[in-house]
DSSP file (Angstrom, degrees, kcal/mol; ACC not computed):
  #  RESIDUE AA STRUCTURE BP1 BP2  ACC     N-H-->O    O-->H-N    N-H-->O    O-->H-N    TCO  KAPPA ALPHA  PHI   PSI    X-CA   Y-CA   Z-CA
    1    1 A X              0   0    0      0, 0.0     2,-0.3     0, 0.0    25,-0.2   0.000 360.0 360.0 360.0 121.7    0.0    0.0    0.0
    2    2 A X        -     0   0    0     23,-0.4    25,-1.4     2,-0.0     2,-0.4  -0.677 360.0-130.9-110.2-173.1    1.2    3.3   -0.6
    3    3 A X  B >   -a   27   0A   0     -2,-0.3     3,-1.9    23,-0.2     4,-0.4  -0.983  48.6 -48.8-141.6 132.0   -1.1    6.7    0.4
    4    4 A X  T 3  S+     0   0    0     23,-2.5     3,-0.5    -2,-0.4     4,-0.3  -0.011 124.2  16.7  62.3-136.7   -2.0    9.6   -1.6
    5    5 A X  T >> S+     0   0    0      1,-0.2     3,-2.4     2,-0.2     4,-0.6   0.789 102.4  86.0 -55.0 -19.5    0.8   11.4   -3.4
    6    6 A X  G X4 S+     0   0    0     -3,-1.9     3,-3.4     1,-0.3    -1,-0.2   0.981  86.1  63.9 -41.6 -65.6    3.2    8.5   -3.1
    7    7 A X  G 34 S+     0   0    0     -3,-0.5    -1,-0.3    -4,-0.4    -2,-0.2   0.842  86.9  66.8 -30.8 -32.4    1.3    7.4   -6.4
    8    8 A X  G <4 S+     0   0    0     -3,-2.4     2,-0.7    -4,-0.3    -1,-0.3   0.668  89.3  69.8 -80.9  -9.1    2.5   10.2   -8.3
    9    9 A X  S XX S-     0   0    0     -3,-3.4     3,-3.1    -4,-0.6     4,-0.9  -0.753  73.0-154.7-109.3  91.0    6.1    8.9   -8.1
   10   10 A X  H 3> S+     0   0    0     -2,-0.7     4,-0.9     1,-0.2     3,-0.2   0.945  87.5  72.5 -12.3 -70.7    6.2    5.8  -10.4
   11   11 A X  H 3> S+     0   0    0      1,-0.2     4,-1.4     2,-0.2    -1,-0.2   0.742  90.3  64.6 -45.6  -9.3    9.4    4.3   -8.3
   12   12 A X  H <> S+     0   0    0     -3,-3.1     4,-0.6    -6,-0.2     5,-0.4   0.920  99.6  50.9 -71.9 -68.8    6.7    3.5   -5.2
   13   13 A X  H  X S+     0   0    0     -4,-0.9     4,-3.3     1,-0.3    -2,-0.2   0.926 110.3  48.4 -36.2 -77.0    4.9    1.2   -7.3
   14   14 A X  H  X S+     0   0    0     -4,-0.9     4,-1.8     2,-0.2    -1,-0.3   0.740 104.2  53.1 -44.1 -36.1    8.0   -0.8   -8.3
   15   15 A X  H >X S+     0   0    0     -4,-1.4     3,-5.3     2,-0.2     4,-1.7   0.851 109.5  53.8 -48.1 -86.4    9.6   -1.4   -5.3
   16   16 A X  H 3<>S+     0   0    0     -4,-0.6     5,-0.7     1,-0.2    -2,-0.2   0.522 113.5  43.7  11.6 -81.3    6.2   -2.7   -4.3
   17   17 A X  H ><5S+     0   0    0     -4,-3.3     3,-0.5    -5,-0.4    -1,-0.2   0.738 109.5  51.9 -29.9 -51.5    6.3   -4.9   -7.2
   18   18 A X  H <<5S+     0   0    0     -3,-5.3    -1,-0.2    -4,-1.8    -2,-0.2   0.593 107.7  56.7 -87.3  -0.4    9.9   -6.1   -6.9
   19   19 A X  T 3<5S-     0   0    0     -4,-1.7    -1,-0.3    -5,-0.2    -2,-0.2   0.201 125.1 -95.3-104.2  32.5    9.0   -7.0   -3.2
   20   20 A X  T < 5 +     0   0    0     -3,-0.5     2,-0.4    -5,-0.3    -3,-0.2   0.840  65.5 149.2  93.3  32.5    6.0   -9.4   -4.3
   21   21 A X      < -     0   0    0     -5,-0.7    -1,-0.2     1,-0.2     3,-0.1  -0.819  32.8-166.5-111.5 167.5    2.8   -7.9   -4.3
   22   22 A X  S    S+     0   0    0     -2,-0.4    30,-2.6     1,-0.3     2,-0.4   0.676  77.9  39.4-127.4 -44.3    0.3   -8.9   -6.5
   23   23 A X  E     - b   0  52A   0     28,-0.2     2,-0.6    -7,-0.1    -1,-0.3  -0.987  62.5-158.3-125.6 120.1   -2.1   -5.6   -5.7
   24   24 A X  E     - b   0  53A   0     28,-1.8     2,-0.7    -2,-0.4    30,-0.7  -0.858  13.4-160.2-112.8 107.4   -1.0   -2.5   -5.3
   25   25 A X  E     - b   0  54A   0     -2,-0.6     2,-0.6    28,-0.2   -23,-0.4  -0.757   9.3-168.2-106.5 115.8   -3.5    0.1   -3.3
   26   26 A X  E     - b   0  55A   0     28,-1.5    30,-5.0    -2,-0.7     2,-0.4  -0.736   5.7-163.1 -99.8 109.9   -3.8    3.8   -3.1
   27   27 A X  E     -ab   3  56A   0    -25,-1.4   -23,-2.5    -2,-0.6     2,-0.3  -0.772  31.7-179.7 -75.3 145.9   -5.8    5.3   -0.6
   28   28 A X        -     0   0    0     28,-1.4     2,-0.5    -2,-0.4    30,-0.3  -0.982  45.9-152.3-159.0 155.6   -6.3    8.9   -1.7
   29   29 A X        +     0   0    0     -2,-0.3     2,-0.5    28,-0.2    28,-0.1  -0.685  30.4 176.0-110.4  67.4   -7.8   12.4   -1.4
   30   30 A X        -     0   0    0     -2,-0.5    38,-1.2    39,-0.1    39,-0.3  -0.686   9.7-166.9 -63.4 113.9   -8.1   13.8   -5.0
   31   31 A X  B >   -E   67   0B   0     -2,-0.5     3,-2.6    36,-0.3     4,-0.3  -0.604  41.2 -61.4 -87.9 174.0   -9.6   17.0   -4.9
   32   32 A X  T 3  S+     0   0    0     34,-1.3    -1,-0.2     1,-0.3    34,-0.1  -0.281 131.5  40.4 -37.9 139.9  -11.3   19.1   -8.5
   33   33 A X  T 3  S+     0   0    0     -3,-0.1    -1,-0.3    35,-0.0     3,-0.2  -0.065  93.6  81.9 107.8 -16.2   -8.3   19.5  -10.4
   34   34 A X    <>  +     0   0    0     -3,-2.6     4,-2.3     1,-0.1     5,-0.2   0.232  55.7 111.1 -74.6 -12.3   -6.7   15.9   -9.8
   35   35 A X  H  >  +     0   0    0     -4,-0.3     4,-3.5     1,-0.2     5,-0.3   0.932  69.0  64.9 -46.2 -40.6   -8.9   14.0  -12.6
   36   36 A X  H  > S+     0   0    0      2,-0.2     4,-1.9     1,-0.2     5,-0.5   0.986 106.5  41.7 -32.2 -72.9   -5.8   13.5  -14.8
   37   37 A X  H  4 S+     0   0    0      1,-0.3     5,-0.4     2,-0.2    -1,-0.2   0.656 115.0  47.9 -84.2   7.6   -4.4   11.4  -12.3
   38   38 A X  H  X S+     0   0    0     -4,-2.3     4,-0.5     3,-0.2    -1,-0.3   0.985 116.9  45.9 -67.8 -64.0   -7.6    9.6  -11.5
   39   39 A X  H  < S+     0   0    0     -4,-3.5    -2,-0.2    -3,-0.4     4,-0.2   0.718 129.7  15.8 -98.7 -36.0   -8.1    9.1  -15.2
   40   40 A X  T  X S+     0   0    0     -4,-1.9     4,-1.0    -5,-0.3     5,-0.3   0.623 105.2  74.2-118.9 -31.6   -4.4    7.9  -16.2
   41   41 A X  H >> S+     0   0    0     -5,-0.5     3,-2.0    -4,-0.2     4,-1.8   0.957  98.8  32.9 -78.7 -49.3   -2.4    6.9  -13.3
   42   42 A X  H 3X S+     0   0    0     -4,-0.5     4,-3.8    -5,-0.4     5,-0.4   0.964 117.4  48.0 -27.8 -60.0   -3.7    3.4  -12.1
   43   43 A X  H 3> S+     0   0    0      1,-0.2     4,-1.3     2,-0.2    -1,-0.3   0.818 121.6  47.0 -65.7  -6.6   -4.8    1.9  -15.2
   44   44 A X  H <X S+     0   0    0     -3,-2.0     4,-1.6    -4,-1.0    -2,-0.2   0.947 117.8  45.4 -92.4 -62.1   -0.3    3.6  -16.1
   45   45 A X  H  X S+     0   0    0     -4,-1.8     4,-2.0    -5,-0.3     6,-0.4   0.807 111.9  51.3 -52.4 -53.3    0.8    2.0  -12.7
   46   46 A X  H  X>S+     0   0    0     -4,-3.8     4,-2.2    -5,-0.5     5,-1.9   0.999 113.0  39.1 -57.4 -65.9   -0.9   -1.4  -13.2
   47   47 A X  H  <5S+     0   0    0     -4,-1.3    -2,-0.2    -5,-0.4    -1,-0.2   0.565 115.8  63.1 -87.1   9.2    0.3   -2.4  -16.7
   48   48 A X  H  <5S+     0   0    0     -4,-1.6    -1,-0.2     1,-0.1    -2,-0.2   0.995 118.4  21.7 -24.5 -78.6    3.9   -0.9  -15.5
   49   49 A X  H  <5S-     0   0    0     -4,-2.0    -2,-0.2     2,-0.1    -3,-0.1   0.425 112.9-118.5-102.6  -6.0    4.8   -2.9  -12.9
   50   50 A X  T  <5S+     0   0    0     -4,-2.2     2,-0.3    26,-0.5    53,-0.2   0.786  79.2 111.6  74.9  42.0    1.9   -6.3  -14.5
   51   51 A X  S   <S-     0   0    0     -5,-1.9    -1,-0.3    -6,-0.4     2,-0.2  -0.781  77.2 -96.1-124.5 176.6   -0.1   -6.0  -11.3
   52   52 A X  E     -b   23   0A   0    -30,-2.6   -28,-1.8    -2,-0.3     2,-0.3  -0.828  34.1-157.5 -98.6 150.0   -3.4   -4.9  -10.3
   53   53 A X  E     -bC  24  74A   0     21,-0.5    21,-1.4    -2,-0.2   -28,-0.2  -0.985  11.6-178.8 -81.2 117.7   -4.1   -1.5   -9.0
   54   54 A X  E     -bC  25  73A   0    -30,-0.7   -28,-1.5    -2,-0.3     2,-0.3  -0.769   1.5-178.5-110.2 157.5   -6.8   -0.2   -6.9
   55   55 A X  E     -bC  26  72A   0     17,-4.5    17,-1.3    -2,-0.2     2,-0.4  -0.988   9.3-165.6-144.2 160.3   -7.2    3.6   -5.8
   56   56 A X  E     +b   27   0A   0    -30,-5.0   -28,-1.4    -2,-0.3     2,-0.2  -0.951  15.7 179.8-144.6 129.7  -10.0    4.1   -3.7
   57   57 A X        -     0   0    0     -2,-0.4     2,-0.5   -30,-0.2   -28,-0.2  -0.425  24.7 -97.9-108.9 176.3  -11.0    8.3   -3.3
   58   58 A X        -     0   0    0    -30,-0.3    11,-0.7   -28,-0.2    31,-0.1  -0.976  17.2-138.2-119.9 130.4  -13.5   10.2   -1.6
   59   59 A X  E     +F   68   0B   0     -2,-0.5     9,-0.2     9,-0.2    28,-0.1  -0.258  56.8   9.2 -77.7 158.3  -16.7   11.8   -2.5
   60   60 A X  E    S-F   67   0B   0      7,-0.5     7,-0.8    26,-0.5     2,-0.8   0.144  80.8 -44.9  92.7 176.1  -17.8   15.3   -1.2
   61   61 A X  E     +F   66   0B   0      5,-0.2     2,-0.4     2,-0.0     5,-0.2  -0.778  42.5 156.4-109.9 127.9  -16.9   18.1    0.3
   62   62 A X  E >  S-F   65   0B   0      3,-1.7     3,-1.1    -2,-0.8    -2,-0.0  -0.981  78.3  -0.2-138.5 158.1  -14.9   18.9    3.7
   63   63 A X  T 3  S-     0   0    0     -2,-0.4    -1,-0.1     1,-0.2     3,-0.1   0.688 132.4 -49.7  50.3  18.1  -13.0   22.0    4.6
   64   64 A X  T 3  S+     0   0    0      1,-0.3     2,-0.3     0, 0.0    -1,-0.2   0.030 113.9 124.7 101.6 -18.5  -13.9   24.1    1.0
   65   65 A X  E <   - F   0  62B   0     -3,-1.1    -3,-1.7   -34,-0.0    -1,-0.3  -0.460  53.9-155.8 -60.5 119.9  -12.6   20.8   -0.9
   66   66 A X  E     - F   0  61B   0     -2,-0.3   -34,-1.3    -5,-0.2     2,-0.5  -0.807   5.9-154.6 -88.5 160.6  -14.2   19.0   -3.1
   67   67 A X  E     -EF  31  60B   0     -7,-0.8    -7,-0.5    -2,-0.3   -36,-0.3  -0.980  10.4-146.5-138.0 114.0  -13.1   15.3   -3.4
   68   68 A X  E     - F   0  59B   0    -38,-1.2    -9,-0.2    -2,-0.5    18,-0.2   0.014  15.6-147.6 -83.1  21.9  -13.8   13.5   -7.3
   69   69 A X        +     0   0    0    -11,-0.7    -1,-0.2   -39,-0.3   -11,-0.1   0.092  39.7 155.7  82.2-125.0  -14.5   10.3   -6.1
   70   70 A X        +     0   0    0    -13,-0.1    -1,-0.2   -14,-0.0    15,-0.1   0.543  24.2 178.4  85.7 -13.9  -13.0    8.4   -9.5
   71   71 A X        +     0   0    0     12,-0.1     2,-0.2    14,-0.1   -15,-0.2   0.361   9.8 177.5  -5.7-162.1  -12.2    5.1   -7.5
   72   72 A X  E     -C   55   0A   0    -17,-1.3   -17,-4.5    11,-0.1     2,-0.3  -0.462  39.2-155.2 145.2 144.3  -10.8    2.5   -9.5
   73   73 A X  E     -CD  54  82A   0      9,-1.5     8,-1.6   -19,-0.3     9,-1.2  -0.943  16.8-169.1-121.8 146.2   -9.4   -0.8  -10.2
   74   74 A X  E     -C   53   0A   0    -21,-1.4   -21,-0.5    -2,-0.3     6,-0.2  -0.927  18.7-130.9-153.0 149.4   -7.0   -1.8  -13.3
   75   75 A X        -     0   0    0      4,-0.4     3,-0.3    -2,-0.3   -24,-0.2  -0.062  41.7 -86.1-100.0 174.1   -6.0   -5.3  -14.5
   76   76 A X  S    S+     0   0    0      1,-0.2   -26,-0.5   -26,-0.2   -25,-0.2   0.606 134.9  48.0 -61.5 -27.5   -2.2   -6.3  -15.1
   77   77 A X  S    S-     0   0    0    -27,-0.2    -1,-0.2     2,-0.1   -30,-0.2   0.499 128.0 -98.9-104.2 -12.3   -2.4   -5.2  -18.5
   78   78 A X        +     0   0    0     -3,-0.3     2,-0.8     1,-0.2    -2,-0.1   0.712  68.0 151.9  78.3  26.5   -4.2   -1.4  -17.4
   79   79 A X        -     0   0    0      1,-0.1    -4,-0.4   -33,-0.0    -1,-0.2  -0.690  49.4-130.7 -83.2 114.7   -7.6   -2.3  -18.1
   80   80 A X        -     0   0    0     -2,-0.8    -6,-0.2    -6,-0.2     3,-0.1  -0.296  27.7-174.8 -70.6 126.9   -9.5   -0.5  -16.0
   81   81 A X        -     0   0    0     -8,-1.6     2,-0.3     1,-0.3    -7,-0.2   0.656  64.5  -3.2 -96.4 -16.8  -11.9   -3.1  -14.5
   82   82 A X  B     -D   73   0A   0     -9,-1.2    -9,-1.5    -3,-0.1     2,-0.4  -0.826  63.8-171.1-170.8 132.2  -14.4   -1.2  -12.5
   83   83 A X        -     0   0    0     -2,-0.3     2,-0.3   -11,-0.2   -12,-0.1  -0.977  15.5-142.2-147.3 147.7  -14.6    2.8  -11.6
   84   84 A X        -     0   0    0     -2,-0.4     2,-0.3     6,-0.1    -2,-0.0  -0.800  24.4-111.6-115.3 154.8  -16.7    4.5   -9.3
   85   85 A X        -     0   0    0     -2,-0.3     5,-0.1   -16,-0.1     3,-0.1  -0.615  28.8-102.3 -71.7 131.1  -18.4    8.2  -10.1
   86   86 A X  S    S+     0   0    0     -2,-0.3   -26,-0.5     1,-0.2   -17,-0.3   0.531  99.9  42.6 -65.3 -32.0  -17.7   11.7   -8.5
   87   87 A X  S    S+     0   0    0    -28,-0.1   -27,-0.4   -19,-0.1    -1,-0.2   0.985 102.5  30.5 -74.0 -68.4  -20.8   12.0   -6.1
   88   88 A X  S    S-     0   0    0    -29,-0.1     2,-0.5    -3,-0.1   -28,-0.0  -0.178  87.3 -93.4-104.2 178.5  -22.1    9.4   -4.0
   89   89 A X        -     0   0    0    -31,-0.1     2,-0.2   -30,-0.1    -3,-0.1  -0.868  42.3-168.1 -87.4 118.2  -20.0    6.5   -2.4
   90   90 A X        -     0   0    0     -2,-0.5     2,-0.6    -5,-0.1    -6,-0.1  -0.601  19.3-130.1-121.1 154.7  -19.8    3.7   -4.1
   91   91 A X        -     0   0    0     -2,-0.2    -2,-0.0     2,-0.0     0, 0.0  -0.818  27.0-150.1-107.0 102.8  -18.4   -0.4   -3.6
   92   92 A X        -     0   0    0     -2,-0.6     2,-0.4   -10,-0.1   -10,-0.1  -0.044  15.2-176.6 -55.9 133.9  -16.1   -1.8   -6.2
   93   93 A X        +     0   0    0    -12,-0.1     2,-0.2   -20,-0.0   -20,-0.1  -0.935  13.2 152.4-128.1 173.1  -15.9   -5.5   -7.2
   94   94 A X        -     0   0    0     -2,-0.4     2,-0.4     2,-0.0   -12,-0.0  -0.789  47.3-108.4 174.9 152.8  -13.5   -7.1   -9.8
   95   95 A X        -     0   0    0     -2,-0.2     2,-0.5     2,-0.0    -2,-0.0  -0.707  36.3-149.8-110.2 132.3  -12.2  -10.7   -9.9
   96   96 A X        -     0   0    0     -2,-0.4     2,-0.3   -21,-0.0   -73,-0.0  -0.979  13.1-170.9-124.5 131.2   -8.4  -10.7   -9.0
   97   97 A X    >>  -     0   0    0     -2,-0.5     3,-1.7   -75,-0.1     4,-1.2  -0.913   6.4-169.4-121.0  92.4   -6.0  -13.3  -10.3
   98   98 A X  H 3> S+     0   0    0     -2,-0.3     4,-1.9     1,-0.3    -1,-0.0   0.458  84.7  70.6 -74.8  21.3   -2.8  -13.3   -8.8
   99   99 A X  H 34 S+     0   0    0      2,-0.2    -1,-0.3     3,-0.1     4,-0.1   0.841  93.9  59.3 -90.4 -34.2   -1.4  -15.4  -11.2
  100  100 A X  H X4 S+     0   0    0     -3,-1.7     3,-2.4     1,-0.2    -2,-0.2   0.983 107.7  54.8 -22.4 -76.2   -1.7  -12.3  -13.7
  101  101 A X  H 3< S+     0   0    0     -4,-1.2    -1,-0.2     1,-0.2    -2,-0.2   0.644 107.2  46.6  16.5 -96.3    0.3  -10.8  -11.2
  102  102 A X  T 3< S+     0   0    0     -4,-1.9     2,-0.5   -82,-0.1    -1,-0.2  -0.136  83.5  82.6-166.0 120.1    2.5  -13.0  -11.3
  103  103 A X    <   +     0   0    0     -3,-2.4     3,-0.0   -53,-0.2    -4,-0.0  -0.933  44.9 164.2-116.7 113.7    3.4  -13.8  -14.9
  104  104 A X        +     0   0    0     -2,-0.5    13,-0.3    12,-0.1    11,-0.2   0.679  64.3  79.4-101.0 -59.6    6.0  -10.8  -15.7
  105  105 A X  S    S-     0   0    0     11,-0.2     2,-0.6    -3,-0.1    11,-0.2   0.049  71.7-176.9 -40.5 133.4    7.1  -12.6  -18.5
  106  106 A X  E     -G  115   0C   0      9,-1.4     9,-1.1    -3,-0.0     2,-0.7  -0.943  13.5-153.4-135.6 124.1    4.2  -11.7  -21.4
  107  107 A X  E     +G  114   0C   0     -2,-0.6     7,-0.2     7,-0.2     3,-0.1  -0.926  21.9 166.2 -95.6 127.8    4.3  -13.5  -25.0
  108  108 A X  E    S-     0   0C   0      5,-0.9     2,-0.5    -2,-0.7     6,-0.2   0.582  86.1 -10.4 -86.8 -81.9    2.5  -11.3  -27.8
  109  109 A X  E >> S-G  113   0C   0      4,-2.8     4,-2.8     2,-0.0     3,-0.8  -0.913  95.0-110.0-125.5 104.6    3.9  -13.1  -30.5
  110  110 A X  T 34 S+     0   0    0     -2,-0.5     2,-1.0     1,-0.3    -3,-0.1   0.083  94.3  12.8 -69.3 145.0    6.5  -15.4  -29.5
  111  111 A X  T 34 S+     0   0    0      1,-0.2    -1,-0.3     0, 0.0     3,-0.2  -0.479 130.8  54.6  78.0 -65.5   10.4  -14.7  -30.5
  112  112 A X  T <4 S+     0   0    0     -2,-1.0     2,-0.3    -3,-0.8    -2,-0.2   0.790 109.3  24.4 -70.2 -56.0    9.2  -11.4  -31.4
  113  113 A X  E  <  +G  109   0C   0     -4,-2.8    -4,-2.8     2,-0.0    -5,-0.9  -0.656  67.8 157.5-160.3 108.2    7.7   -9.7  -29.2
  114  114 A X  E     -G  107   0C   0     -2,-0.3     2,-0.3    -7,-0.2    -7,-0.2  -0.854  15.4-169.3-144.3 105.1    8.4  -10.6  -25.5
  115  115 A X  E     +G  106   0C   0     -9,-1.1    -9,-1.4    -2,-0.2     2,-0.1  -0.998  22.4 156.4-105.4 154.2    7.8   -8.3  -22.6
  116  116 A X     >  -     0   0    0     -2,-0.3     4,-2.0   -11,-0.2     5,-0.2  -0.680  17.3-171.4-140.3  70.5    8.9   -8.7  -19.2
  117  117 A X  T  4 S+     0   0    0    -13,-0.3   -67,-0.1     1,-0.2   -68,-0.0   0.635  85.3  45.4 -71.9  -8.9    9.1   -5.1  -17.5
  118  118 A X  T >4 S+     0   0    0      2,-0.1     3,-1.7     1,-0.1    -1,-0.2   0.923 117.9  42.9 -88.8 -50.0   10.8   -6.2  -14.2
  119  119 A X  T 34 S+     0   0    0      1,-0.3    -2,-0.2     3,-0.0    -1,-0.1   0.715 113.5  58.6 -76.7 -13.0   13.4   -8.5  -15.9
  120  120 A X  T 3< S+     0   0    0     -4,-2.0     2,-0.3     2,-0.1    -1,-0.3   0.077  78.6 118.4 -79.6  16.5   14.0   -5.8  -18.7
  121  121 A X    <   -     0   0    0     -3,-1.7     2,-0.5    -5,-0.2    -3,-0.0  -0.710  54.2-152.3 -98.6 153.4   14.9   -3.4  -16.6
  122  122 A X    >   +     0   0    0     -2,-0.3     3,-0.9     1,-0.1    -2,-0.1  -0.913  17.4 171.7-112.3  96.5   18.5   -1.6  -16.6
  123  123 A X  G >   +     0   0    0     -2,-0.5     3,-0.6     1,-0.2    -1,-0.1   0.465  69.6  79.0 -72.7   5.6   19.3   -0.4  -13.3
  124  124 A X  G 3  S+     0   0    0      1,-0.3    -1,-0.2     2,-0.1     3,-0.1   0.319  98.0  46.7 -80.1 -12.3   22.6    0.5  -14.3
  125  125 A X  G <  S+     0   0    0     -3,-0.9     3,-0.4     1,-0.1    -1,-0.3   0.280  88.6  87.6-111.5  -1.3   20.9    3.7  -15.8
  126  126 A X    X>  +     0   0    0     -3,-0.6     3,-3.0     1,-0.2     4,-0.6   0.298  54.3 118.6-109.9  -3.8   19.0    4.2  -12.8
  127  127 A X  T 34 S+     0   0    0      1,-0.4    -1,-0.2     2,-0.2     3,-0.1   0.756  75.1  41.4 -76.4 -65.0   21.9    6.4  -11.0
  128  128 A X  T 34 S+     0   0    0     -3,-0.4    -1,-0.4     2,-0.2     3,-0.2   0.382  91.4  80.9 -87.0   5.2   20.3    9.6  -10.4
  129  129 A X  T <4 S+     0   0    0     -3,-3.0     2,-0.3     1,-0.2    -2,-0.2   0.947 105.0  39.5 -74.8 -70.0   16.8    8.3   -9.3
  130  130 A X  S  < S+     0   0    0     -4,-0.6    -2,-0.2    -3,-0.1    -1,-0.2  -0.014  92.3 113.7 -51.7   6.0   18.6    7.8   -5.7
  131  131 A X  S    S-     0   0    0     -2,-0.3     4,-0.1     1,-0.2     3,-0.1  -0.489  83.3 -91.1 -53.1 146.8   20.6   10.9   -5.9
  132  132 A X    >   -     0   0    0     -2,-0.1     3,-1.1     1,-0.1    -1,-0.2   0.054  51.9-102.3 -21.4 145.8   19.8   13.5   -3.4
  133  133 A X  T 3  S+     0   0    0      1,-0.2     3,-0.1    -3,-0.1    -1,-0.1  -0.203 102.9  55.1 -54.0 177.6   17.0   16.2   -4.6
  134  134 A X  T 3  S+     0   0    0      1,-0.2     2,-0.5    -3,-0.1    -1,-0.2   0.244  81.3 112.2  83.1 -19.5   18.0   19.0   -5.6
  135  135 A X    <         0   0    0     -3,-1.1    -1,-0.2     1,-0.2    -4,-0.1  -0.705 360.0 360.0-115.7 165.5   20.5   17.9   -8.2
  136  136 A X              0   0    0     -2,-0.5    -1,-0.2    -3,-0.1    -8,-0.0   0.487 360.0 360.0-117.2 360.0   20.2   18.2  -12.0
């Protein structure tokens, strides 16, 4: 589980991932102006790392906020499987297979075209994600 803006940094997710989880869940407070990452980041997050994503938001207003609701669940692949609507509160279902999970390796067409996005990764490029901020 990560919370809230942790979603907006990709590299949350993947650790996650490279430590075994099979579903990865964001609690969150999206207020008006956050629909973007309602609309794009799970279902972006999911078929990253091959796992399912959930984010589950809040409807209404507290303190002058409004909260866009947007819930959601996304499949291995980033098919969003079930999204909930901006007003009322709503309870998601979706059938989870963690064997989706995990299966990194993915055959399209075999010999050809192979992805695996944790074993394809180059961390050897990776240098300046785990530098301090601040440097360019």
């Amino acid at each position: 589980m990560h919370i809230c803006y942790d979603g907006s940094f990709p590299e949350t997710a993947r650790v996650l991932t490279l430590l075994g989880a099979d579903v990865l869940v964001l609690p969150t407070n999206w207020p008006t102006h956050s629909e973007c990452a309602a609309e794009h980041m799970i279902p972006t997050r999911a078929m990253e790392n091959t796992v399912y994503m959930m984010a589950v938001n809040r409807v209404g207003v507290e303190s002058g906020f409004r909260f866009i609701g947007a819930s959601s669940i996304a499949d291995p692949s980033g098919t969003i499987l079930a999204r909930a609507g901006a007003e009322a509160e709503q309870t998601l279902f979706a059938d989870i297979d963690p064997v989706r999970s995990r299966t990194k390796h993915l055959v399209r067409v075999p010999g050809r075209h192979e992805v695996n996005r944790i074993a394809d990764r180059r961390p050897g490029f990776y240098g300046p994600l785990v530098e301090p901020n601040g440097r360019s």
